[in-house]
C-alpha positions in Angstrom: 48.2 121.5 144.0 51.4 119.1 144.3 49.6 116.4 142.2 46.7 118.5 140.3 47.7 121.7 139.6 44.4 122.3 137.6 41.8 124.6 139.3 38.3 124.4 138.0 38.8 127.5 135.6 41.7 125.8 133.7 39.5 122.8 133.2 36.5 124.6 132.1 38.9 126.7 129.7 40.1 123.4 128.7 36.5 121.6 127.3 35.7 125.1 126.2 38.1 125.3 123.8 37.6 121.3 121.8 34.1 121.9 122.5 33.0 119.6 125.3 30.2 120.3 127.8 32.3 118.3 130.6 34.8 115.9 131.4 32.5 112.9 131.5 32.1 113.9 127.7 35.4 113.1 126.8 34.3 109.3 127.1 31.5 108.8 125.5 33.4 106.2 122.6 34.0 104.3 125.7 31.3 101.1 126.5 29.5 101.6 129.2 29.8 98.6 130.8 33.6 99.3 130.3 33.4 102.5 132.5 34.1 102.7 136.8 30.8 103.1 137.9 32.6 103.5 141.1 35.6 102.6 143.3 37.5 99.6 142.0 36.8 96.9 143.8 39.8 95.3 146.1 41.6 98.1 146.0 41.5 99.9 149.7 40.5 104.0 149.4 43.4 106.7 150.3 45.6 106.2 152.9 48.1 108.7 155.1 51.7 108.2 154.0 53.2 106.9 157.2 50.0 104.3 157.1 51.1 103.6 153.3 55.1 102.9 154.5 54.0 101.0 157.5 51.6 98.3 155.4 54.4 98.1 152.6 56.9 97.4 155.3 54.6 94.3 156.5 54.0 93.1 152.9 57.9 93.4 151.9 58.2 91.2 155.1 56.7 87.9 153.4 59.3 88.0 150.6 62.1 85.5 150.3 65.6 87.8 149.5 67.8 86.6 147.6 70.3 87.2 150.0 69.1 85.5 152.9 68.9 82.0 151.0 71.1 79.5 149.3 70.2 81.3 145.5 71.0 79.1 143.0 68.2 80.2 140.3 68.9 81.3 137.1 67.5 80.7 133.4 67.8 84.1 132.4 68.6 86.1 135.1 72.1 85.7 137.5 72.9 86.8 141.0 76.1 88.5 140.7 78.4 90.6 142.8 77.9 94.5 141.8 80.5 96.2 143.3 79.2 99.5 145.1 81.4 101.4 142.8 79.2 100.9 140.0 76.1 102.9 141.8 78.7 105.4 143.0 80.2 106.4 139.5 77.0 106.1 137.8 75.7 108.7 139.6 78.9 111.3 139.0 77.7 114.4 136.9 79.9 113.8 134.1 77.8 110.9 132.8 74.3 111.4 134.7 73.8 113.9 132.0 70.8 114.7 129.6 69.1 111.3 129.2 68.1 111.8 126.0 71.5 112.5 123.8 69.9 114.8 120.7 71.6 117.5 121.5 75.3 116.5 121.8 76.7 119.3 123.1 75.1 118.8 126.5 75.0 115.3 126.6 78.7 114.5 125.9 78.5 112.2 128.8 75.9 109.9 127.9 77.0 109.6 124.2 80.4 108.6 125.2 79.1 105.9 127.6 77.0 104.9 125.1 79.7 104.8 122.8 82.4 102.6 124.6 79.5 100.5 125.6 78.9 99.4 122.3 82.2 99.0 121.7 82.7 96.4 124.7 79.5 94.4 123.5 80.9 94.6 120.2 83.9 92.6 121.1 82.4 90.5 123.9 80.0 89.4 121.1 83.2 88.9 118.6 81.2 90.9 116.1 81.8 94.7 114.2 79.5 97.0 115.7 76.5 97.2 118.4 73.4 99.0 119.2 73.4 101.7 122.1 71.0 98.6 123.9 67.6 97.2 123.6 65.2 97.0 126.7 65.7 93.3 127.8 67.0 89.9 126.0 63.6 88.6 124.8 62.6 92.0 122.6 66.1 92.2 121.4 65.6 88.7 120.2 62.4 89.4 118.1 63.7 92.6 116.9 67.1 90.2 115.2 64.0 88.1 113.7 63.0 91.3 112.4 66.0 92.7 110.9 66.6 89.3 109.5 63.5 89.5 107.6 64.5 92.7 106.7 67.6 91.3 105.0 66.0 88.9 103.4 63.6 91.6 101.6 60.7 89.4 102.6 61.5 86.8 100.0 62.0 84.3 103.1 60.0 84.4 106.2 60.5 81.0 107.6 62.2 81.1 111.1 63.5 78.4 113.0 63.7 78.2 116.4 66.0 75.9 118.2 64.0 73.7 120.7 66.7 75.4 123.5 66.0 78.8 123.5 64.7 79.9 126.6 60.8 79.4 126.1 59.9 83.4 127.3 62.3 84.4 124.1 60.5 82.1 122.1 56.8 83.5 123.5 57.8 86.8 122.6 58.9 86.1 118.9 55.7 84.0 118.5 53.7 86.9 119.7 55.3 89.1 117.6 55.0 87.6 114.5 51.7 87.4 114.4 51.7 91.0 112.9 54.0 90.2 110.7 53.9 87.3 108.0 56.8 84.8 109.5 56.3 81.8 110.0 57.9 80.3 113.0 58.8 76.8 113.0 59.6 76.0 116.7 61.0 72.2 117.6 60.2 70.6 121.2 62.7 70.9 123.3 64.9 67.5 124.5 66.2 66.6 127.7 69.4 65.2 126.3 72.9 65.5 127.2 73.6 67.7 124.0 71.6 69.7 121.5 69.9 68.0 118.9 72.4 70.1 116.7 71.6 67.8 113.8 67.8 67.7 114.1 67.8 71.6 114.1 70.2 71.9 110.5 67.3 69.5 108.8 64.7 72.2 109.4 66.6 74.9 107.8 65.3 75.1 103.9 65.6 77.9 101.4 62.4 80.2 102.7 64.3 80.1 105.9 65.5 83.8 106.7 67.2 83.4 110.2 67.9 80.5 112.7 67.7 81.3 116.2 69.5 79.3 118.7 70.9 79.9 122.6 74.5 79.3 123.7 74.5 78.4 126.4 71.2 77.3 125.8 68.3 76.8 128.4 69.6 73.6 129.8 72.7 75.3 130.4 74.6 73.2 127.3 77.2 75.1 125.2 77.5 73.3 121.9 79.6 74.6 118.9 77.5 76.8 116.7 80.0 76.6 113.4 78.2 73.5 111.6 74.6 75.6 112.2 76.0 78.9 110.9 77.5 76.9 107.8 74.2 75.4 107.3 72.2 78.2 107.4 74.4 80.2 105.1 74.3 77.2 102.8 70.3 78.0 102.4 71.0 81.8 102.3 69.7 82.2 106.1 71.0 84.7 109.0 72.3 82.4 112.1 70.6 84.6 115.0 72.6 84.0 118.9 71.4 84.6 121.5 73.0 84.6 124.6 71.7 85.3 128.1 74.7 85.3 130.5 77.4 87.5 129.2 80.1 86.3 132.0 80.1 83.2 130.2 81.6 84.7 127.0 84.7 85.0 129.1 85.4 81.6 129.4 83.6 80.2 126.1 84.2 81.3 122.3 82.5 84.5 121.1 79.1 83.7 119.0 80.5 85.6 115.9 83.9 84.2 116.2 81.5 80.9 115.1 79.7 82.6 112.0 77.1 84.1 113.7 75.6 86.9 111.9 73.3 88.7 114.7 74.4 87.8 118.5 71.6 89.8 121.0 71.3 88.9 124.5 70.3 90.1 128.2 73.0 92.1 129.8 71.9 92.0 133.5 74.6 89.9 134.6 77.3 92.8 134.4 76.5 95.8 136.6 72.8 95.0 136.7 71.4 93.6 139.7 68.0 91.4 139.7 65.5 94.2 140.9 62.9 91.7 140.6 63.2 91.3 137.1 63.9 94.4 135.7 64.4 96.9 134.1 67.0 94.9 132.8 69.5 95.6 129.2 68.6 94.1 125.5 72.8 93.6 123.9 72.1 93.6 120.1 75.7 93.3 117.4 75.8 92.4 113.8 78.8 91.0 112.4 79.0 91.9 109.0 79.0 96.1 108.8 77.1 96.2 105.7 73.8 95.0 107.7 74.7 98.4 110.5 71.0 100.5 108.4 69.6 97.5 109.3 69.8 97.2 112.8 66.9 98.3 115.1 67.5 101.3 118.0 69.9 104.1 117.9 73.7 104.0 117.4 76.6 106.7 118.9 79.8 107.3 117.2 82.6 109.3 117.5 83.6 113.0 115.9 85.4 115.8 115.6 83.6 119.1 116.4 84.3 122.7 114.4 88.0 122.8 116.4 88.9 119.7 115.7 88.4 117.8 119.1 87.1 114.8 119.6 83.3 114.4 120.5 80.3 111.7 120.4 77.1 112.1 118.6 74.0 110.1 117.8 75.0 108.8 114.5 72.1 106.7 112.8 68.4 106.5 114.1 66.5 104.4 111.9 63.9 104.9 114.7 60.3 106.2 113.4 60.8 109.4 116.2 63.2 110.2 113.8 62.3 109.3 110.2 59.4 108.0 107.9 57.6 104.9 109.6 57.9 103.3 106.5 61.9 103.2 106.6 62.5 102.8 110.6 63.9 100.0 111.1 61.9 99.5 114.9 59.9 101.6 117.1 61.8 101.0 120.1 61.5 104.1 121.9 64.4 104.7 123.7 67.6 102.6 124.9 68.0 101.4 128.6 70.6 104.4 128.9 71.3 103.6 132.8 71.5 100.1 132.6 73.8 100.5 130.1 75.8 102.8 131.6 75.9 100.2 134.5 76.6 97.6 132.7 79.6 99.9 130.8 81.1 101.0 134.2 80.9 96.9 135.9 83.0 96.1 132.8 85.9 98.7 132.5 86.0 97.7 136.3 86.8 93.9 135.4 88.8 94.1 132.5 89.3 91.7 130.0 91.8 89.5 132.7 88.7 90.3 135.4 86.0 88.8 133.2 88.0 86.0 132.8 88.6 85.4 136.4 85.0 85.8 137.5 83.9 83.6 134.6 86.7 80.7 135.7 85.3 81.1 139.4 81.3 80.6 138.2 82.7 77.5 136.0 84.9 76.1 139.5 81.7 76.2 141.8 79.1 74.8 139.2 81.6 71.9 138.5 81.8 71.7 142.8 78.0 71.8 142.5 77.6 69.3 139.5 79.5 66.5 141.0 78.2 67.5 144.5 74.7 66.6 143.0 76.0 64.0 140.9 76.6 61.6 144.2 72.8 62.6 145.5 70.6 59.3 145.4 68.1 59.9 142.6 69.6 63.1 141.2 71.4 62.7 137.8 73.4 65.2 135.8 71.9 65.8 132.7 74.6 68.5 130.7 77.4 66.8 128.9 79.3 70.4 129.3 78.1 73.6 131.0 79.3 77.3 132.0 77.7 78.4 135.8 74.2 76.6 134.7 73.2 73.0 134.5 70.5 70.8 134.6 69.5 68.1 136.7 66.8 65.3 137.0 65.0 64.3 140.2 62.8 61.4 138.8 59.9 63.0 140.3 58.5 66.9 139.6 60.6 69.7 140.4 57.8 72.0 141.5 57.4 70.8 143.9 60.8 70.1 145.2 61.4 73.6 144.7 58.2 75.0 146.7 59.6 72.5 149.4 63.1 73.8 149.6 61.8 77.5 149.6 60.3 76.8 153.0 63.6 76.0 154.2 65.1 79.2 152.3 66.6 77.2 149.9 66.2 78.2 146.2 67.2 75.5 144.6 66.6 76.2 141.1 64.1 76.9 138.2 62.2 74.0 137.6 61.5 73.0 133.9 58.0 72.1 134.6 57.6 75.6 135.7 59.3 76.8 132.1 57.3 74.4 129.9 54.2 73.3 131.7 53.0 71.6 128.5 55.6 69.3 128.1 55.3 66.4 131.2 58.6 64.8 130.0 60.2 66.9 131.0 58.9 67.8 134.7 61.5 66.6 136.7 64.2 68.8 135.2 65.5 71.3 137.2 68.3 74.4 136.4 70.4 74.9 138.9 72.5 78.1 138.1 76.1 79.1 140.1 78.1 82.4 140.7 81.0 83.6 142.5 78.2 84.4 145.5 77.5 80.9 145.7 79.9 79.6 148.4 80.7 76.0 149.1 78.6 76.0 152.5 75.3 77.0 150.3 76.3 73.8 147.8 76.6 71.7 150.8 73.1 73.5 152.3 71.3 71.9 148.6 73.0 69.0 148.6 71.9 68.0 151.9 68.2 69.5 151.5 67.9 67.5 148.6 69.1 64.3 150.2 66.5 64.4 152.7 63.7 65.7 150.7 64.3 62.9 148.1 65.0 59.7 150.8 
């Protein structure tokens, strides 16, 4: 009764009532050969509970924590210190309210969180107003490509795609298009000190409705995006940011203090921890206000109720839950409301002067680590500049480096073979990412593995 609370009468009542003679009925638009003619095969039949915990127990066994090794992997997604005041205070009563925030009046809570957290990504972003979150950074990426079509009232439906973004970003935009009729012009990407800034400006003609480009980018290079975002306004275009480590805005200029016009972006980082890759928390601002009905999600704002206090309600869903299809802007279900919150209570713990401490101690150890490396025999620096992430060359693959290391619990890094297994040029490149947990004895732990696994 705990898991099917249907007796026989209710499901009889049930096929009765649309007209079915059984259950088996209900799938007769289904291929046969498509249907279970029985168990499914490798899967093991029921199980008591205790017998359940006890195999998981063995299986969780044969995994690598990230804890228990020198972690230095990143591309995407960052080890960071989440204080255990975050958990605590997202859990308090005042904010674990309604998930859903339709009704305002019981779910003051979560539309003020939502609230100030749109306000911080706002001004981390440097831009006027953000989104109440997106489910991860690659999504909130193609729904920018999107709205920028949007803008551009389908008169333009080129899309160029800088050669750095991170390739999964770039999957899910190609994916996505093909429902839609952009056309995605993506470059090869360039193991080069800096981004072919240059190369990318000469793709951008007048059917070009938005640029997309990463900062840092997926080599871990931070390059000046003001001569793109000139160059793509010059041809009427959108300049498109995205930006997967947030700490790093807190030692490096804000995308829309360059002329960005849409800066999205994977929020994990703050408050977030890796949870073996997700759930995780799209960031999605606009600059210019004036593009606010265009925007995909939900968006909170703030009141006054009936006696003039203040209070927080959902101000515009151009969602398709809540108005023709033909208008909504995206059908993004919902908003990753706890990561969010997460993510909101992590940052009004640092601060502004906390950000920029924690981002001035990633940048201190990946410099340690850089020149570190740098003195390795056969490891070169590739980055000319870099936040917490930077990329090196071994001269031979990096897969197999990295399997290598793991056996010796050192994760040393994201290899760019793994990333682009298309492009052999660049198979010796490997991302090494650094945070405030990365002490000096686990740099010392890679340099030396790497020493001897390269002699």
């Amino acid at each position: 009764m705990r898991y099917l609370p249907l007796t026989d009468a209710d499901r009889s009542a049930m096929l009765e009532k649309i007209g079915a003679p059984d259950v088996d009925a209900l799938f007769v638009d289904v291929p046969e050969e498509a249907r279970l003619d029985g168990p499914i095969h490798g899967l093991p039949m029921h199980a008591s509970e205790m017998a359940v915990e006890k195999h998981m127990r063995r299986l969780s066994k044969k995994n690598l924590a990230a804890a228990d090794a020198a972690f230095f992997l990143g591309a995407g997604a960052y080890k960071h210190h989440v204080p255990a005041s975050v958990d605590h205070i997202i859990q308090r009563g005042e904010f674990l309210t309604a998930y859903t925030p339709y009704q305002p009046e019981i779910a003051q809570g979560t539309l003020q969180m939502l609230f100030e957290f749109q306000s911080q990504v706002a001004h981390l972003y440097g831009c006027a107003v953000a989104n109440a979150s997106m489910y991860d950074g690659s999504t909130a990426c193609w729904e920018a490509v999107a709205m920028a079509s949007r803008i551009a009232r389908g008169k333009k439906r080129k899309v160029v795609l800088s050669g750095a973004l991170h390739p999964h970003y770039a999957e899910v935009v190609k994916t996505m298009a093909k429902f839609t009729d952009d056309e995605i012009a993506h470059a090869k990407p360039a193991m080069q000190a800096e981004p072919d800034s240059a190369g990318l400006m000469a793709r951008i003609d007048e059917d070009t409705s938005c640029v997309v480009v990463q900062y840092p980018d997926i080599l871990g290079r931070v390059t000046d995006l003001q001569p793109i975002a000139e160059a793509a306004h010059d041809k009427g275009a959108l300049l498109i940011v995205v930006n997967t480590e947030p700490v790093a805005l807190g030692a490096i200029k804000s995308p829309g203090e360059m002329g960005a016009d849409i800066v999205v972006g994977e929020g994990q980082s703050i408050g977030v921890g890796l949870q073996f890759g997700g759930p995780y928390l799209g960031l999605f601002a606009v600059r210019d206000p004036k593009h606010v009905r265009m925007m995909p999600g939900r968006l909170c704002g703030e009141t006054q109720d009936a006696e003039g206090k203040r209070g927080y309600v959902l101000t515009l869903s151009t969602r398709e839950q809540h108005i023709r299809r033909e208008k909504a802007t995206s059908n993004i279900c919902t908003n990753s409301g706890l990561c969010a919150l997460a993510f909101s209570v992590h940052m009004t713990l640092l601060g502004e002067k906390g950000l920029r401490q924690l981002a001035a101690e990633n940048h201190r150890l990946a410099c340690l680590a850089a020149d570190k490396l740098a003195e390795v025999p056969g490891v070169s620096v590739l980055n000319g500049s870099f936040f917490n992430e930077f990329t090196i060359r071994l001269g031979t693959d990096a897969r197999a480096i990295v399997r290598r290391l793991a056996k010796d619990n050192v994760l040393a890094g994201v290899s760019l073979g793994r990333l682009f297994p298309q492009h052999e040029e660049l198979s010796d490149g490997l991302i090494v990412a650094v945070t405030e947990t990365t002490t000096e004895e686990d740099i010392e732990t890679l340099v030396s593995a790497l020493k001897e696994v390269l002699a």
